[in-house]
VEXMI-850584 format. One record per atom (N, C-alpha, C): x, y, z; residue number from 1; residue in three letters; atom name. Coordinates in steps of 0.1 Angstrom, whole numbers. Example, Ala and Ser with C-alpha at 12.3 -4.5 7.8 and 13.67 -1.06 7.14 Angstrom:
// residues 2
       u       v       w   resi   resn   name
     132     -57      78      1    ala      N
     123     -45      78      1    ala     CA
     132     -33      78      1    ala      C
     128     -22      71      2    ser      N
     137     -11      71      2    ser     CA
     129       0      79      2    ser      C
***
This chain:
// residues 184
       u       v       w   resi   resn   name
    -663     373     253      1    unk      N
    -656     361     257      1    unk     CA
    -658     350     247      1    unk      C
    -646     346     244      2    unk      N
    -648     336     231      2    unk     CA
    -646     322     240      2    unk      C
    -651     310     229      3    unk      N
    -656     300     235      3    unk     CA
    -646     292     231      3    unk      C
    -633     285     242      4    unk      N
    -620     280     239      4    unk     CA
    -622     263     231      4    unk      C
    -615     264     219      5    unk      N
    -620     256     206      5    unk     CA
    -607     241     213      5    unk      C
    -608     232     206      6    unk      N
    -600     218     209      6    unk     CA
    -583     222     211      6    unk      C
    -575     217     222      7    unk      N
    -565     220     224      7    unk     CA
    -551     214     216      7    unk      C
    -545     224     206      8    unk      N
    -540     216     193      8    unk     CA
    -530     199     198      8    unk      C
    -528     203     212      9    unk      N
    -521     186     214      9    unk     CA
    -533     173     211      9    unk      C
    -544     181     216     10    unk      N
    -555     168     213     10    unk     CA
    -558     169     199     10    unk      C
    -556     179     189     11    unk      N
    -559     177     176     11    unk     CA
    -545     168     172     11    unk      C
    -533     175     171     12    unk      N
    -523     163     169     12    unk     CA
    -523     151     170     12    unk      C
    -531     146     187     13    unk      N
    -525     132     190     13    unk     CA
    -538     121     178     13    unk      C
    -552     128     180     14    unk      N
    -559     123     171     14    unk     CA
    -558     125     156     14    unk      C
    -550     133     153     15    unk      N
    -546     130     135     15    unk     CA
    -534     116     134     15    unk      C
    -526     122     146     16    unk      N
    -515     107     146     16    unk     CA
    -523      93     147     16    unk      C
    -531      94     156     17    unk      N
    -545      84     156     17    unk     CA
    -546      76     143     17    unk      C
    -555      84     135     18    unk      N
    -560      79     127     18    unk     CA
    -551      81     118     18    unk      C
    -536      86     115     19    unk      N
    -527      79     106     19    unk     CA
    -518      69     108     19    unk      C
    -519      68     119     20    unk      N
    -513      48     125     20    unk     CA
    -526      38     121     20    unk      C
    -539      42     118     21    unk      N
    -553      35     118     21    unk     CA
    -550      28     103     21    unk      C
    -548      41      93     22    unk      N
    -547      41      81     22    unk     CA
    -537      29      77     22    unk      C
    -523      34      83     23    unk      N
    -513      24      80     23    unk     CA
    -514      10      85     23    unk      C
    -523      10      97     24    unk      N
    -519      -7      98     24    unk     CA
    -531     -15      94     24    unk      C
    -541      -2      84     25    unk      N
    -550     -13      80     25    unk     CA
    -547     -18      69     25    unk      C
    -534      -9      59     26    unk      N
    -530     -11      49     26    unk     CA
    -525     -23      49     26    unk      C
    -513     -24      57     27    unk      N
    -501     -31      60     27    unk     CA
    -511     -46      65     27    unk      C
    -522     -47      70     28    unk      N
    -526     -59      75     28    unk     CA
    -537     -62      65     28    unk      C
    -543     -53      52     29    unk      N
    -543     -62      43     29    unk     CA
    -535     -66      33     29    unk      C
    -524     -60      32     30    unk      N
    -509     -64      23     30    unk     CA
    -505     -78      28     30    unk      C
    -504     -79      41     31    unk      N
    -502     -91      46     31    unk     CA
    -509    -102      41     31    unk      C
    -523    -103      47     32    unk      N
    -533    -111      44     32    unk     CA
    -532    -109      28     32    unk      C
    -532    -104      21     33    unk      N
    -531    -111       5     33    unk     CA
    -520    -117       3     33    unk      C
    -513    -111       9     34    unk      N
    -497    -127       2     34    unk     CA
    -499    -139      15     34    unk      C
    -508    -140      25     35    unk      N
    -508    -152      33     35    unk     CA
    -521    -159      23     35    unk      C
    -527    -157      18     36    unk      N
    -542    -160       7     36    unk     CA
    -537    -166      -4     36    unk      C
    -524    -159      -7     37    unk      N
    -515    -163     -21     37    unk     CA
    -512    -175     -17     37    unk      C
    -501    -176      -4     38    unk      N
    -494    -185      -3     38    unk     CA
    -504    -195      -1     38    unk      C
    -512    -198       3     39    unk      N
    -522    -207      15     39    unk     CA
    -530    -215      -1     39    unk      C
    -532    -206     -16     40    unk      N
    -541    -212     -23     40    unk     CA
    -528    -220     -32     40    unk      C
    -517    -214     -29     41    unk      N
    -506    -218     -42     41    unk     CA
    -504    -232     -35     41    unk      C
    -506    -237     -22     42    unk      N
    -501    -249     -11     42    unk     CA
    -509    -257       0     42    unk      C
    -525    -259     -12     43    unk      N
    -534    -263      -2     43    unk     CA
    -530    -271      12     43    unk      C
    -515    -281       7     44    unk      N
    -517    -293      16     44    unk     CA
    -507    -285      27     44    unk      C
    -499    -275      25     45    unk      N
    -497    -271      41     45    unk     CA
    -508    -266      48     45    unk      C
    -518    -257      44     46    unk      N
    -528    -251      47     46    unk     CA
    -537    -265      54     46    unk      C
    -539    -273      53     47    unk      N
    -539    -284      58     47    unk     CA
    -537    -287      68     47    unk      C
    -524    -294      67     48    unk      N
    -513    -298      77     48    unk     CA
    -515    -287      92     48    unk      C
    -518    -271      86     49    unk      N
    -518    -265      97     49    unk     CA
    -529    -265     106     49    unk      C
    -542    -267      95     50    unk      N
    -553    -268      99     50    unk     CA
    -557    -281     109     50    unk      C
    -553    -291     102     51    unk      N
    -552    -301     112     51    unk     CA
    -543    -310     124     51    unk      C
    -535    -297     127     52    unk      N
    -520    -303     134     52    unk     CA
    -525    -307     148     52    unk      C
    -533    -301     154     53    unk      N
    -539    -307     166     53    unk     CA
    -548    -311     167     53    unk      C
    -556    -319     162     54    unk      N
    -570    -328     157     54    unk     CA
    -563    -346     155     54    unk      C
    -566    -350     168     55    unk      N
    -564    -366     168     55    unk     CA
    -570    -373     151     55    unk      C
    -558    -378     154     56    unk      N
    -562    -386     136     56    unk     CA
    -569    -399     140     56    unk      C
    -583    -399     131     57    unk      N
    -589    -411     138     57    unk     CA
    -589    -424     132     57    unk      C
    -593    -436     135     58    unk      N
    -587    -450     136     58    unk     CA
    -591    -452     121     58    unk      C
    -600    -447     109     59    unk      N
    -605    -453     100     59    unk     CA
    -592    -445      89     59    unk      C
    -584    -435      94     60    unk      N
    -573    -431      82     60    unk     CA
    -563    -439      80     60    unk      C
    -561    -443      73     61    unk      N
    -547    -452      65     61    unk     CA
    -533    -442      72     61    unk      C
    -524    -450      76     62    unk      N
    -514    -444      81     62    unk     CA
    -505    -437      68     62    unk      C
    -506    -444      54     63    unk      N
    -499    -436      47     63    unk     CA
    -511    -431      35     63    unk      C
    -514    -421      32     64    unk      N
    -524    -419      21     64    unk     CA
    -514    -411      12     64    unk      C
    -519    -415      -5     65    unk      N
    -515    -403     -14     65    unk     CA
    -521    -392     -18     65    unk      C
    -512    -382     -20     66    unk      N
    -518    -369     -16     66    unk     CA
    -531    -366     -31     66    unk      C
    -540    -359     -29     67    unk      N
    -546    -361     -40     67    unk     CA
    -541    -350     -53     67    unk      C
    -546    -360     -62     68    unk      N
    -541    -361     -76     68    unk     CA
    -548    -349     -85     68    unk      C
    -542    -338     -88     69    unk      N
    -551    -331     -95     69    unk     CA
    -556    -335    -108     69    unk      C
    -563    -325    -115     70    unk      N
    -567    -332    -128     70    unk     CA
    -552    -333    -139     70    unk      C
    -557    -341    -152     71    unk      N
    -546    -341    -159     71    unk     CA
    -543    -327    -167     71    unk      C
    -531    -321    -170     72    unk      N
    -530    -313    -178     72    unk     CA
    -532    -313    -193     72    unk      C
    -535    -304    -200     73    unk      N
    -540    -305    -217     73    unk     CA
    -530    -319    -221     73    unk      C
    -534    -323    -235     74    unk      N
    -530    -333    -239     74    unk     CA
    -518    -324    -247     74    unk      C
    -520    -317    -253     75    unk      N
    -505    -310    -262     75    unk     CA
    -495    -309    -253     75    unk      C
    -497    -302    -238     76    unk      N
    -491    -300    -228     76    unk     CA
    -482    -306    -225     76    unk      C
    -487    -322    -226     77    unk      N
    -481    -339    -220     77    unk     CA
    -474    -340    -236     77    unk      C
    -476    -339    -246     78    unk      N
    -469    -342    -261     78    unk     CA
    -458    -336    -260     78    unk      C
    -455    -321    -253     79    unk      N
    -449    -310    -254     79    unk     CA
    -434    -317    -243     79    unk      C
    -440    -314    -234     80    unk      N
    -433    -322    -219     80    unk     CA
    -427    -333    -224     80    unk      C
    -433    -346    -227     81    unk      N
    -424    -355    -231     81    unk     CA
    -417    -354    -240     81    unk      C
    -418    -346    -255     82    unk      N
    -406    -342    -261     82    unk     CA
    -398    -335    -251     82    unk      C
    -395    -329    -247     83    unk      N
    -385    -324    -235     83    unk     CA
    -378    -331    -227     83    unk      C
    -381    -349    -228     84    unk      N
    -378    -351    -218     84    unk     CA
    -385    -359    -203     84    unk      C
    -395    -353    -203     85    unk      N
    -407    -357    -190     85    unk     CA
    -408    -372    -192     85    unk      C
    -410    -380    -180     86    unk      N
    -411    -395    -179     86    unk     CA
    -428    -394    -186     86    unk      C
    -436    -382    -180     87    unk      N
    -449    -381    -184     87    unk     CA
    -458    -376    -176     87    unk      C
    -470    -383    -176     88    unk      N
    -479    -384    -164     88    unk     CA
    -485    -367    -156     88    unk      C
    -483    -358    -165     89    unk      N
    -484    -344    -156     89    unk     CA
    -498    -345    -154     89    unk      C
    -498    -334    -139     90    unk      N
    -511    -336    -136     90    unk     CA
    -513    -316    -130     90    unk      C
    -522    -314    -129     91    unk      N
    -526    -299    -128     91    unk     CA
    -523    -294    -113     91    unk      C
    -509    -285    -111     92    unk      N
    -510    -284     -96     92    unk     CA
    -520    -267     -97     92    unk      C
    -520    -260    -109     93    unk      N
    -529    -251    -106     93    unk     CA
    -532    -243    -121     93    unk      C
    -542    -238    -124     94    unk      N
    -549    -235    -133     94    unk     CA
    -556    -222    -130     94    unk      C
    -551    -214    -142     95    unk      N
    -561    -198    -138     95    unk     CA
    -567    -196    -153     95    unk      C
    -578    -183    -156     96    unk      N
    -581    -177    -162     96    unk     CA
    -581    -162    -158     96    unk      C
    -576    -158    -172     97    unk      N
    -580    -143    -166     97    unk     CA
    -592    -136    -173     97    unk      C
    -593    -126    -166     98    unk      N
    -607    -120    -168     98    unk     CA
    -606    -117    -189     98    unk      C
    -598    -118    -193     99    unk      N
    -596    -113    -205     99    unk     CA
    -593    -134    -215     99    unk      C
    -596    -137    -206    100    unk      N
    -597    -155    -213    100    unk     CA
    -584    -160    -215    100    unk      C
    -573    -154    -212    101    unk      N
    -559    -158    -210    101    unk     CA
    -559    -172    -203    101    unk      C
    -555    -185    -202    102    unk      N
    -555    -195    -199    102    unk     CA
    -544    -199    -195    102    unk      C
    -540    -204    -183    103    unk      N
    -524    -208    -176    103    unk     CA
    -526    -223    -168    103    unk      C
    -518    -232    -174    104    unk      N
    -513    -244    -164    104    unk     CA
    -502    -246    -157    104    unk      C
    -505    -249    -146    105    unk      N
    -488    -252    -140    105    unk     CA
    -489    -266    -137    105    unk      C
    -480    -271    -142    106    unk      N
    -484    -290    -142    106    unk     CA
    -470    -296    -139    106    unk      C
    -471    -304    -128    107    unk      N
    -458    -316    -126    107    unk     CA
    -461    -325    -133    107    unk      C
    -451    -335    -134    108    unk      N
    -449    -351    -138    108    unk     CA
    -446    -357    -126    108    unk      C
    -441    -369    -129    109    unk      N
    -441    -377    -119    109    unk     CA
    -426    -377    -113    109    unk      C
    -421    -371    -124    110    unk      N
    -403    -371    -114    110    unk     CA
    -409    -358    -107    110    unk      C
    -415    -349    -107    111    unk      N
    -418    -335    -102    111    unk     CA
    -412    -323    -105    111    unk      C
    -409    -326    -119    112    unk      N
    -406    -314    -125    112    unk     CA
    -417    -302    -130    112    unk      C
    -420    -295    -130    113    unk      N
    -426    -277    -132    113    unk     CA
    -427    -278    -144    113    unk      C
    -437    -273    -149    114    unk      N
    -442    -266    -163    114    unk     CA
    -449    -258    -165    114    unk      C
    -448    -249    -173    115    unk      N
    -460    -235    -178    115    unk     CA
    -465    -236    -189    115    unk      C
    -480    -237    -191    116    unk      N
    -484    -239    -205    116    unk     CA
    -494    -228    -204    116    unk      C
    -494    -217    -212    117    unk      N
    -499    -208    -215    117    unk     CA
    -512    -211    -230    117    unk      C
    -524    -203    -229    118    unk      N
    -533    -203    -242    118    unk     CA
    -542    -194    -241    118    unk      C
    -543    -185    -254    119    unk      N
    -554    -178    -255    119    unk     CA
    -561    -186    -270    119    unk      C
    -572    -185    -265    120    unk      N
    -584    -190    -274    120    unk     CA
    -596    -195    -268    120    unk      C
    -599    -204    -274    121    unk      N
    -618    -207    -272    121    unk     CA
    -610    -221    -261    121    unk      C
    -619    -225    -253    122    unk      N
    -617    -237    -246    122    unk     CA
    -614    -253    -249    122    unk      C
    -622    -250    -263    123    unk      N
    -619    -264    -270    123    unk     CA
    -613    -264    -284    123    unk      C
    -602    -253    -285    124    unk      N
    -595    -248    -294    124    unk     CA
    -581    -258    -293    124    unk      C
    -571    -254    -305    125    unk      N
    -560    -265    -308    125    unk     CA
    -550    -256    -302    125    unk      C
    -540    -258    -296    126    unk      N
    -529    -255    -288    126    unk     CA
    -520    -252    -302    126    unk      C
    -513    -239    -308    127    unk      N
    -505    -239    -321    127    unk     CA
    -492    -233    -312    127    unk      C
    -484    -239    -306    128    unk      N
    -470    -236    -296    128    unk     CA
    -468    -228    -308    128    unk      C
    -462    -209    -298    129    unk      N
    -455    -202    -307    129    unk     CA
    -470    -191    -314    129    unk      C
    -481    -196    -313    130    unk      N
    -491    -187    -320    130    unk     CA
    -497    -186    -311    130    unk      C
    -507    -196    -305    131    unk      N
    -516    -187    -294    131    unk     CA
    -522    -194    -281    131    unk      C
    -503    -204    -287    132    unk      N
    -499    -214    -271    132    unk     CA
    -486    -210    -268    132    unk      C
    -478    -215    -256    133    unk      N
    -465    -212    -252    133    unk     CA
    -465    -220    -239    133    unk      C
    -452    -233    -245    134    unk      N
    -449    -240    -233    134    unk     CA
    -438    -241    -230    134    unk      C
    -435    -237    -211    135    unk      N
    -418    -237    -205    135    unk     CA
    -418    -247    -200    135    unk      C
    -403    -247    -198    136    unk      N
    -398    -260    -189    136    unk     CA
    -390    -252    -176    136    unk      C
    -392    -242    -182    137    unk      N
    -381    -230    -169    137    unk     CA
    -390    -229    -155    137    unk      C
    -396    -233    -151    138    unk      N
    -403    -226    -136    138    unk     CA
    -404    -234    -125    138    unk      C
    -402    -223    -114    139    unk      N
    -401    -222    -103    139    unk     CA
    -408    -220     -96    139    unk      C
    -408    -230     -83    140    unk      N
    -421    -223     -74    140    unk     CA
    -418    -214     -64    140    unk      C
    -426    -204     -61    141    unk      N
    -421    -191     -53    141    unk     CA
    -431    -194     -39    141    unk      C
    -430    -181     -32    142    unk      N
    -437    -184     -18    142    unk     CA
    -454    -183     -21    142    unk      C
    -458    -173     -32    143    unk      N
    -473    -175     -34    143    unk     CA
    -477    -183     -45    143    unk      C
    -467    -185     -57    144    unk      N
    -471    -191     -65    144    unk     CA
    -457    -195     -74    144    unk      C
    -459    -192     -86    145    unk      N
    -452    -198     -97    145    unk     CA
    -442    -184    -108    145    unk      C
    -437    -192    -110    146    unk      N
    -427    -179    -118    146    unk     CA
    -421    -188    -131    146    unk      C
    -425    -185    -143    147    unk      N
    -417    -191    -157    147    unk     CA
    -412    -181    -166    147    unk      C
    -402    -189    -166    148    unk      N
    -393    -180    -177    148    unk     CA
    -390    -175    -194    148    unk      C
    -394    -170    -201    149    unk      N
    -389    -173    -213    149    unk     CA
    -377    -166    -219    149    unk      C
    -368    -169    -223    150    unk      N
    -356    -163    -229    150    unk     CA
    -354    -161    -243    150    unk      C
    -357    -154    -255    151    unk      N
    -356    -146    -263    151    unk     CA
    -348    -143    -270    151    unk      C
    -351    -141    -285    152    unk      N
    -340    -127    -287    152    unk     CA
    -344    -116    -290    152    unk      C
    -355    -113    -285    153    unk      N
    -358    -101    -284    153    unk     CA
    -361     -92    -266    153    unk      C
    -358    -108    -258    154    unk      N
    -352    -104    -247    154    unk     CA
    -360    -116    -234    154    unk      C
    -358    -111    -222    155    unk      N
    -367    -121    -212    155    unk     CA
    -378    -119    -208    155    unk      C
    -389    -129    -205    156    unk      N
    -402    -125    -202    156    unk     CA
    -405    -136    -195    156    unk      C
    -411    -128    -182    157    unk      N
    -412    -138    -171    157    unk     CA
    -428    -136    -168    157    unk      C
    -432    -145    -161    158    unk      N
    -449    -149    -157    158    unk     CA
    -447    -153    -147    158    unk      C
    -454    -146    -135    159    unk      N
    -457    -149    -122    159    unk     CA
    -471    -156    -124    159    unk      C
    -475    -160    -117    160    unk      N
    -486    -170    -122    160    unk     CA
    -491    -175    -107    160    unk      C
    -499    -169     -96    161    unk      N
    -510    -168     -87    161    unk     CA
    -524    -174     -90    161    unk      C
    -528    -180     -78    162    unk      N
    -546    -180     -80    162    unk     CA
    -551    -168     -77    162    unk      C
    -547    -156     -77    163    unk      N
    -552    -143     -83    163    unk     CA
    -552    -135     -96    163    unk      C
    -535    -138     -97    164    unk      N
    -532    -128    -110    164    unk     CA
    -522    -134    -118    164    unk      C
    -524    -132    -132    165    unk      N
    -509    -134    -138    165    unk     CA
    -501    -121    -144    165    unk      C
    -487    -120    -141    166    unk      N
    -479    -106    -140    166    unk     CA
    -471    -112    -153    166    unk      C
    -470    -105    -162    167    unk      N
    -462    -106    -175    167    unk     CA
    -448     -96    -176    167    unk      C
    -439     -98    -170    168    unk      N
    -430     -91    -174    168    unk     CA
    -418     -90    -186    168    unk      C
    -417     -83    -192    169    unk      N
    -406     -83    -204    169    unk     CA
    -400     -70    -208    169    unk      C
    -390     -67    -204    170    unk      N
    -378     -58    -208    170    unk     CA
    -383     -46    -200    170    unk      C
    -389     -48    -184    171    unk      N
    -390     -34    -175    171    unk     CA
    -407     -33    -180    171    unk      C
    -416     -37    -190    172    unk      N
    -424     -37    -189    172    unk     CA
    -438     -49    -186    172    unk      C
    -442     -40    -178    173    unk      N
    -453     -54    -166    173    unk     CA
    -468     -51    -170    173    unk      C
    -473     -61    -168    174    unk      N
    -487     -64    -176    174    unk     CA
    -489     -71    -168    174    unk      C
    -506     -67    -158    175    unk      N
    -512     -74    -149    175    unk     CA
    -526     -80    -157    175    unk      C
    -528     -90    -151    176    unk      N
    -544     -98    -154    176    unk     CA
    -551    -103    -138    176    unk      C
    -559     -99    -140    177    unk      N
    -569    -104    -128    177    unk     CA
    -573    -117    -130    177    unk      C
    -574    -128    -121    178    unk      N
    -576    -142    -129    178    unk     CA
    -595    -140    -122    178    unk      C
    -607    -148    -129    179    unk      N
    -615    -147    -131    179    unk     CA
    -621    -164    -123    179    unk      C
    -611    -174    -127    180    unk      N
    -614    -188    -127    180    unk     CA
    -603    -192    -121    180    unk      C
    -601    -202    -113    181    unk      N
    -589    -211    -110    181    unk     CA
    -591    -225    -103    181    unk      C
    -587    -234    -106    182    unk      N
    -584    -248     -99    182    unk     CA
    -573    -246     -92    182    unk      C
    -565    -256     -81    183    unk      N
    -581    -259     -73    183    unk     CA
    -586    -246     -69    183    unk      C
    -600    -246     -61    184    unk      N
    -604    -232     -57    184    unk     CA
    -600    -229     -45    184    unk      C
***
């Protein structure tokens, strides 16, 4: 008399189990990283949501300005106002990557976008074209930033996250893990 082993509907329904388990743990951390993205690229909604039902108390000014990041490099601001800019840029976000790649995304005061790219030492000279690179092309997206460069050797775009910066140019993509970022 043999001794009757698991009945294959209960083996099916538990492999279906644990491959619904699989998927929606995936899917709910895919999620949660682009709500992480969006929430660091837009402190002051993250904010707004945080505080939307919390009585505002009598000592807050009815109108405050929103705070002011740090200023962006000085070449940055030289670069920018040749272009154009009234001036005045200030740092809406700053990364490093693990490999010392350096990225600003900085407004002015009309609130125009900029990308200023640098590899080197921290207290090195910005040489635009050698081993700086500054746009006036970018956009802000739902997690972060996107700048453009246009070529003639073709387009190359930078996604630009308080996680990663994505270098794309001609179907070929290059990831960096950022290491450092303002704000945090």
């Amino acid at each position: 008399m043999s001794t009757p082993g698991p009945k294959p509907r209960v083996v099916a329904f538990l492999a279906a189990l644990a491959l619904l388990a699989v998927i929606g743990g995936a899917g709910g951390w895919i999620y949660g990283a682009r709500i992480a993205d969006q929430r660091a690229s837009n402190p002051q909604v993250q904010e707004t949501n945080d505080t939307q039902d919390t009585p505002e108390s009598p000592d807050t000014p009815e109108t405050q300005e929103p705070p002011r990041g740090e200023d962006c490099p000085r070449a940055t601001q030289v670069a920018a106002e040749g272009a154009g800019s009234p001036g005045g840029l200030t740092e809406v976000l700053f990364i490093r990557t693990e490999d010392d790649r350096q990225v600003w995304i900085c407004r002015d005061t009309a609130g125009t976008l900029f990308y200023q790219g640098y590899i080197g030492p921290a207290d090195g000279d910005f040489i635009q074209g050698e081993n700086a690179l500054f746009l006036t092309t970018v956009e802000e997206t739902g997690g972060g930033y996107l700048a453009t460069n246009q070529t003639d050797e073709g387009t190359t775009t930078y996604s630009v996250t308080p996680y990663r910066l994505t270098q794309k140019t001609n179907d070929k993509e290059s990831t960096f893990p950022v290491s450092e970022r303002r704000p945090d």
